[in-house]
C-alpha positions as CSV (number, residue, x, y, z in Angstrom):
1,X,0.0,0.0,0.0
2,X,1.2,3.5,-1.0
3,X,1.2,6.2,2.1
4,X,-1.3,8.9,1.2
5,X,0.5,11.5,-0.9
6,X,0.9,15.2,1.0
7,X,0.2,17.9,-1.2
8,X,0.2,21.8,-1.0
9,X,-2.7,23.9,-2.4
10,X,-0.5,25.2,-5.0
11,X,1.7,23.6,-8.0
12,X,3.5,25.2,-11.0
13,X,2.8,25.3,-14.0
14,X,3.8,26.9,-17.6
15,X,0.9,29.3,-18.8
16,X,-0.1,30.9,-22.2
17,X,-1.8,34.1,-20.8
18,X,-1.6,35.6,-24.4
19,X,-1.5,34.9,-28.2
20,X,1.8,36.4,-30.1
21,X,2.5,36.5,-33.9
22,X,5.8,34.8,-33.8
23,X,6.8,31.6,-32.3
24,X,9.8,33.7,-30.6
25,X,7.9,36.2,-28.7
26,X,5.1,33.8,-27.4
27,X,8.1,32.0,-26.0
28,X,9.6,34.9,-24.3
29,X,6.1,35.5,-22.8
30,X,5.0,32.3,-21.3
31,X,5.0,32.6,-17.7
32,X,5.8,29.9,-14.5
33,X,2.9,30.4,-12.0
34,X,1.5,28.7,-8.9
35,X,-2.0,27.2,-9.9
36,X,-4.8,26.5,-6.8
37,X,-5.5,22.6,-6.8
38,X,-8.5,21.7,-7.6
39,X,-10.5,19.0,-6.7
40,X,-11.5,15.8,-8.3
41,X,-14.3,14.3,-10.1
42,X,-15.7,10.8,-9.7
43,X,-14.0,10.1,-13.0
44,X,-10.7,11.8,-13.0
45,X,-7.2,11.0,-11.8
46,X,-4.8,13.7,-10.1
47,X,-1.0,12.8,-11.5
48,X,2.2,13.7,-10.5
49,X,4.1,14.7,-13.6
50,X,8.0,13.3,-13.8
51,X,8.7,14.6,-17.8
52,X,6.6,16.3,-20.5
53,X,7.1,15.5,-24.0
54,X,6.8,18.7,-26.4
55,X,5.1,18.5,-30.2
56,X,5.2,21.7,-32.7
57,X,1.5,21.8,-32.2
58,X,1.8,23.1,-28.8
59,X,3.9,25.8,-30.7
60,X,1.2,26.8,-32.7
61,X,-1.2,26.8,-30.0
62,X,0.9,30.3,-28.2
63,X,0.1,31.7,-31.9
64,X,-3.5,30.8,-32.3
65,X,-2.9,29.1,-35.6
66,X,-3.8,25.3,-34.6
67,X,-7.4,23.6,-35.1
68,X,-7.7,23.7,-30.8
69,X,-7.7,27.6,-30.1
70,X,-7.8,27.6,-26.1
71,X,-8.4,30.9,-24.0
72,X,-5.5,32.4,-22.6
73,X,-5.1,31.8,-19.8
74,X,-4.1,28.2,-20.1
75,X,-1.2,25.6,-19.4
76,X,0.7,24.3,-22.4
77,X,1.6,21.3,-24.0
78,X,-0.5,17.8,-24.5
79,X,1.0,14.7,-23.3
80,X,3.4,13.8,-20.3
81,X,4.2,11.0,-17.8
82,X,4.2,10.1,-14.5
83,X,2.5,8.8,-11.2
84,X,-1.4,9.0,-9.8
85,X,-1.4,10.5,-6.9
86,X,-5.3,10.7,-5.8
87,X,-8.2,8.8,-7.8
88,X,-11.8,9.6,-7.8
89,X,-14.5,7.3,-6.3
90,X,-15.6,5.7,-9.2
91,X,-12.2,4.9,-10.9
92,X,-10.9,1.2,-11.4
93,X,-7.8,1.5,-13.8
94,X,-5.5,2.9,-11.8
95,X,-4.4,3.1,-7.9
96,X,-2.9,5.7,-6.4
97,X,1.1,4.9,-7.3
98,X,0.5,3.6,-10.7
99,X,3.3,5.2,-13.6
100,X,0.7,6.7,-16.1
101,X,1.2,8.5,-19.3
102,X,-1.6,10.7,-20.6
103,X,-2.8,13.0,-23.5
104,X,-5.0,16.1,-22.9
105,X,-5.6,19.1,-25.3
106,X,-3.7,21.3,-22.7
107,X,-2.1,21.0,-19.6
108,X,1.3,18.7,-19.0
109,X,3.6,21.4,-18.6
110,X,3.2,21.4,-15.2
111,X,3.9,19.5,-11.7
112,X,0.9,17.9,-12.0
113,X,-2.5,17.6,-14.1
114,X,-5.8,15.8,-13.7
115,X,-7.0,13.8,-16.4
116,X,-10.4,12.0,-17.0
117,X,-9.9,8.0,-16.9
118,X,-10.1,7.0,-20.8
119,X,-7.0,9.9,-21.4
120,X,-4.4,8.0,-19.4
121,X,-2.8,4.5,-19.8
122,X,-0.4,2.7,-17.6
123,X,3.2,3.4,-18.4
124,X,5.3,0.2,-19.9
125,X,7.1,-0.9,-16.6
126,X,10.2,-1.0,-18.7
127,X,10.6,2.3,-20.1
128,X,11.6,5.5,-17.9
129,X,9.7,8.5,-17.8
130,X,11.4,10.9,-20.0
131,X,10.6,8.2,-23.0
132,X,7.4,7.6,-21.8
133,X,6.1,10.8,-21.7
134,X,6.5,10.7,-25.9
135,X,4.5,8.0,-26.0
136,X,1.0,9.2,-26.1
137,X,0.4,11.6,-29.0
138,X,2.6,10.1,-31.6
139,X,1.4,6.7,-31.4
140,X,-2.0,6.6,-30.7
141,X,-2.1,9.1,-33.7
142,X,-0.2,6.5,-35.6
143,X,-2.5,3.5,-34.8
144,X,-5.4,5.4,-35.4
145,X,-4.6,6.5,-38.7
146,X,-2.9,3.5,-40.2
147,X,-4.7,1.0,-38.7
148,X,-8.2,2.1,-37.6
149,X,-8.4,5.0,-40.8
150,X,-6.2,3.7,-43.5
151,X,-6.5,-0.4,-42.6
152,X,-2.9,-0.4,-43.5
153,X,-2.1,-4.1,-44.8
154,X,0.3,-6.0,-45.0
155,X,3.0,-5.4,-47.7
156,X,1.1,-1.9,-48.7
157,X,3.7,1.0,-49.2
158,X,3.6,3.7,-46.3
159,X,5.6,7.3,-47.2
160,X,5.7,9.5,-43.7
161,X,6.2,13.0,-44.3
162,X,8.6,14.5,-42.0
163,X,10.1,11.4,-41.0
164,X,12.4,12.9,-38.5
165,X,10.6,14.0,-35.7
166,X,8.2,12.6,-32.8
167,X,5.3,12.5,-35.1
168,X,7.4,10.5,-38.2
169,X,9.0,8.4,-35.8
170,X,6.4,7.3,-34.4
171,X,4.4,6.4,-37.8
172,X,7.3,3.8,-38.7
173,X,7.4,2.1,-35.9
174,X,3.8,1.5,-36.3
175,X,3.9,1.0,-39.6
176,X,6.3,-1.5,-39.3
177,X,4.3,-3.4,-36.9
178,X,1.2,-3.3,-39.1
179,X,3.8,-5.1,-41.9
180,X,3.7,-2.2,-44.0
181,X,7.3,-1.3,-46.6
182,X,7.8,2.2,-45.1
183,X,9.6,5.1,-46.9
184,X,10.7,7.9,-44.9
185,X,10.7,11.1,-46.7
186,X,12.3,14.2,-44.4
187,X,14.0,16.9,-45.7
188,X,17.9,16.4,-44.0
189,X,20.3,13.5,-43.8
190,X,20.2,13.8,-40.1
191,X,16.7,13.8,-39.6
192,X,16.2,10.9,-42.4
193,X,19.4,8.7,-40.4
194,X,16.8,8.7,-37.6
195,X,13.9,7.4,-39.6
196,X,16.4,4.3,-40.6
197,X,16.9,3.7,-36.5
198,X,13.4,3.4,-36.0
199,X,13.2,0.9,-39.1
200,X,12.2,2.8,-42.3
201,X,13.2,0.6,-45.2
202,X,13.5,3.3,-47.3
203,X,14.3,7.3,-47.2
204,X,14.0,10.2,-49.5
205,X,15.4,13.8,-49.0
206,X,13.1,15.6,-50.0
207,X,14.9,19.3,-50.0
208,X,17.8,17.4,-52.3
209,X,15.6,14.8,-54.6
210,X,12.7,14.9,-56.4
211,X,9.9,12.8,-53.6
212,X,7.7,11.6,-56.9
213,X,11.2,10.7,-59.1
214,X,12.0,8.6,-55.9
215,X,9.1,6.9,-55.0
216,X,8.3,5.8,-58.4
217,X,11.8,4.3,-58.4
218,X,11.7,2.5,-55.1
219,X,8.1,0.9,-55.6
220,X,8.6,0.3,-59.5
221,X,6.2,2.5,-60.5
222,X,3.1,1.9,-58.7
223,X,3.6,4.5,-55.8
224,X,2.3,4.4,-52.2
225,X,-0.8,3.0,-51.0
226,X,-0.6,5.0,-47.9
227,X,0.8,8.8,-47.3
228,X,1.2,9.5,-43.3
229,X,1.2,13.7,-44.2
230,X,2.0,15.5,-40.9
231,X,3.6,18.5,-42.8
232,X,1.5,20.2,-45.0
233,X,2.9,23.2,-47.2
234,X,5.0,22.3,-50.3
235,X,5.6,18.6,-48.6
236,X,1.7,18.0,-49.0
237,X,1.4,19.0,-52.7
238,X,4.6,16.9,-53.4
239,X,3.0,13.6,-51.8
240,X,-0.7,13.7,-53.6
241,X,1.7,13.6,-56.0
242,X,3.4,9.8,-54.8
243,X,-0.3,8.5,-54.4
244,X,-1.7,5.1,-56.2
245,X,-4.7,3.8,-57.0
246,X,-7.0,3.3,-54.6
247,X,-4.7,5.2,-52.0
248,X,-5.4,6.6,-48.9
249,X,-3.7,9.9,-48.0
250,X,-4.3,10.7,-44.1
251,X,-4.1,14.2,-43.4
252,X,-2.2,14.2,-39.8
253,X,-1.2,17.8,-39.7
254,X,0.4,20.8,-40.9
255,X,4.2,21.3,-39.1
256,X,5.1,23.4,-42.0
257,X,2.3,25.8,-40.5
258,X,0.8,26.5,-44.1
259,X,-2.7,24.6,-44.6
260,X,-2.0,23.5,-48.4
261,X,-4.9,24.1,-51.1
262,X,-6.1,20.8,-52.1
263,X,-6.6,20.0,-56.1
264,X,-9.6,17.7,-56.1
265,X,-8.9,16.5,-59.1
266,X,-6.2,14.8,-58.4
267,X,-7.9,12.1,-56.2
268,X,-10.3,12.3,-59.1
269,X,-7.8,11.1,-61.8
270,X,-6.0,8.8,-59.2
271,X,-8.5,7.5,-57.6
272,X,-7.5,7.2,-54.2
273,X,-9.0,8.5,-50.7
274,X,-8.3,11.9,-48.5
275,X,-8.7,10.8,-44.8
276,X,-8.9,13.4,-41.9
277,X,-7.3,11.9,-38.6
278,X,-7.8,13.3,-35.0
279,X,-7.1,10.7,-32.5
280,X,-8.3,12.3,-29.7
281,X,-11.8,13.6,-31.3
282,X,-12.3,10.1,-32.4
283,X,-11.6,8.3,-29.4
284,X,-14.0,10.3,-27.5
285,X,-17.0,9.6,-30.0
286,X,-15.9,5.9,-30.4
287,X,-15.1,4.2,-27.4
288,X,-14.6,1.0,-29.0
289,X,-12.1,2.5,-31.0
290,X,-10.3,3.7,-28.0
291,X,-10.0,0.5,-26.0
292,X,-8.6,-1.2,-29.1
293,X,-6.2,1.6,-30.0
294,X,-5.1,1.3,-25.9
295,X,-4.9,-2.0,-26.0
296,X,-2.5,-2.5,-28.6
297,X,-0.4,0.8,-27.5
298,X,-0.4,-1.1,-24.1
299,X,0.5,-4.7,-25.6
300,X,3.5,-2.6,-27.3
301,X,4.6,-0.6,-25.7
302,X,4.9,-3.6,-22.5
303,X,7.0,-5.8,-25.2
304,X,9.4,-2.8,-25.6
305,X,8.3,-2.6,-29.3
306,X,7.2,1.1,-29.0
307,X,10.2,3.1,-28.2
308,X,9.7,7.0,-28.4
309,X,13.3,8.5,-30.2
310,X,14.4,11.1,-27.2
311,X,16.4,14.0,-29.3
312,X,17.3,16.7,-25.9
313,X,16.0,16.5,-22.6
314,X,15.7,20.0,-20.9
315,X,15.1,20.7,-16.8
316,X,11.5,22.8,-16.1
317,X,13.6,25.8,-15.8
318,X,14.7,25.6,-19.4
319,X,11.3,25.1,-20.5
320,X,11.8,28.0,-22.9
321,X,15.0,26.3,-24.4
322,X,13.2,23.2,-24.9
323,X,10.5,25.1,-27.3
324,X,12.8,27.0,-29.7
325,X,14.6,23.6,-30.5
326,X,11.3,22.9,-31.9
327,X,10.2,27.1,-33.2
328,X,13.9,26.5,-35.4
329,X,13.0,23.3,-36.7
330,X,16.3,21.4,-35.2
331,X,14.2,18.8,-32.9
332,X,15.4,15.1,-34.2
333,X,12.2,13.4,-32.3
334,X,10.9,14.1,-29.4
335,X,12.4,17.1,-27.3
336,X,11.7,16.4,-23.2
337,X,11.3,19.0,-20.0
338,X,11.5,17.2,-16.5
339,X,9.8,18.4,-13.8
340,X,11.2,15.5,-11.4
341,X,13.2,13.2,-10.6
342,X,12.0,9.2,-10.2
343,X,14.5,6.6,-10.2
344,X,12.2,3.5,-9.9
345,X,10.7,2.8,-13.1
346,X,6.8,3.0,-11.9
């Protein structure tokens, strides 16, 4: 049995409490504040946060240019891991000393966060927290779109867009599982040498080669039956571009931060399908397509088959460091603040 947990009426957070123009200045601005704790529902966990994993959306958030436009005030960043500390009376997952890592549309930059009981899974026993905490967003995202959206099958062709980072990396590794032939398309030889480690079969540069040239090479031809496009921009145009017939191009975001102009011709002449994915959105109107996407993150991520790629990891008082490796485009995977320090691996 865990000891109850002693807490103050106060925790820090990181806060948003206005919308800037450029990535730089809403940096600058963010602010480290003491929050009142608040208390539970029925349904909801309270969790000690150990290490929060950043993604450029949480960028584009301070600058009011991402699909979720939140209020300022509000706490950053989306996903994070680390231990429950109370539960409410009608929870049943989790116990109060469980390692958890969780997804919300705001809030992980922070000592702690409560989170409603189908956002939160239990952490793979093996992994520590800083790798953890990249687990969420990037993978569920993955499994959702390649196997619940696309139905991704075995021996199909997969191209991820921006290979490189949390999102890319992530998108192999499930793709790989699902038995798809990935090709990794990011635009430096760095960024592509991690897409290799995490298992790409194949990788395009796509600021030195032409992407269409390429593909056509490496599949003979007859192009990709599935596009994982987290970029958008010039990246996006290029991909319609390496479609098939009958192909299913999954719209997963826009880290380029230009929404591209889609020519619906072209899935007219090509045939194939444009497929919106929002994990989250989804999970929460199909429950049954959350407890299988969980259970499969869960069975994964315990075999040590699921391992986030961990580029720099920054202390809570270098929160604003951590952000502009992401604002300048130089994050290799996931880039990681700590708040704490656990050395047991919950």
């Amino acid at each position: 049995m865990h000891p109850p947990v002693k807490m103050s009426e106060t925790y820090k957070a990181v806060q948003c409490t206005k919308l800037y123009k450029g990535f730089d200045e809403a940096v600058e601005k963010l602010e480290m504040v003491n929050l009142k704790r608040e208390p539970l529902s029925p349904d909801q966990i309270r969790v000690k946060i150990y290490a929060t994993s950043l993604n450029y959306f949480d960028l584009l958030m301070l600058v009011g240019r991402y699909q979720i436009k939140p209020d300022p005030p509000f706490t950053i960043c989306t996903e994070a891991s680390g231990e429950v500390i109370e539960i409410g009376s009608e929870i049943s997952r989790f116990k109060v000393g469980d390692g958890v890592i969780f997804g919300l549309q705001v809030g992980s930059m922070a000592e702690e966060a409560i989170i409603e009981e189908p956002f939160a899974c239990k952490k793979p026993s093996s992994m520590d927290h800083v790798h953890a905490s990249g687990l969420f967003v990037g993978f569920t995202t993955a499994y959702h779109g390649l196997a619940q959206r696309a139905h991704i099958q075995k021996g199909e062709y997969l191209l991820v867009t921006g290979a490189g980072g949390g999102m890319g990396t992530a998108a192999i590794q499930i793709g790989k599982l699902l038995g798809a032939i990935v090709i990794a398309a990011a635009g430096s030889p760095e960024k592509l040498n991690v897409a290799k480690r995490m298992g790409a079969d194949f990788l395009v540069n796509y600021s030195t080669e032409d992407m269409k040239q390429k593909v056509s090479e490496i599949t003979g031809g007859k192009f990709v039956d599935v596009i994982y496009e987290n970029v958008g921009g010039e990246i996006f145009d290029k991909s319609v571009r390496c479609m098939a017939d009958n192909g299913r191009l999954l719209v997963i975001g826009f880290a380029s931060g230009t929404i591209p102009k889609f020519s619906i011709n072209l899935a007219l002449v090509k045939g194939f399908s444009l497929v919106g994915v929002r994990a989250g959105a989804q999970m929460t109107l199909h429950p049954e397509l959350a407890r299988e996407m969980y259970q499969k993150i869960d069975e994964w991520g315990l075999q040590g088959k699921l391992i986030p790629y961990v580029d720099q990891v920054f202390d809570k008082e270098n929160f604003r460091d951590a952000l502009k490796i992401l604002s300048h485009n130089k994050a290799l995977g996931k880039v990681v603040v700590k708040w704490a320090v656990h050395h047991a691996k919950l």
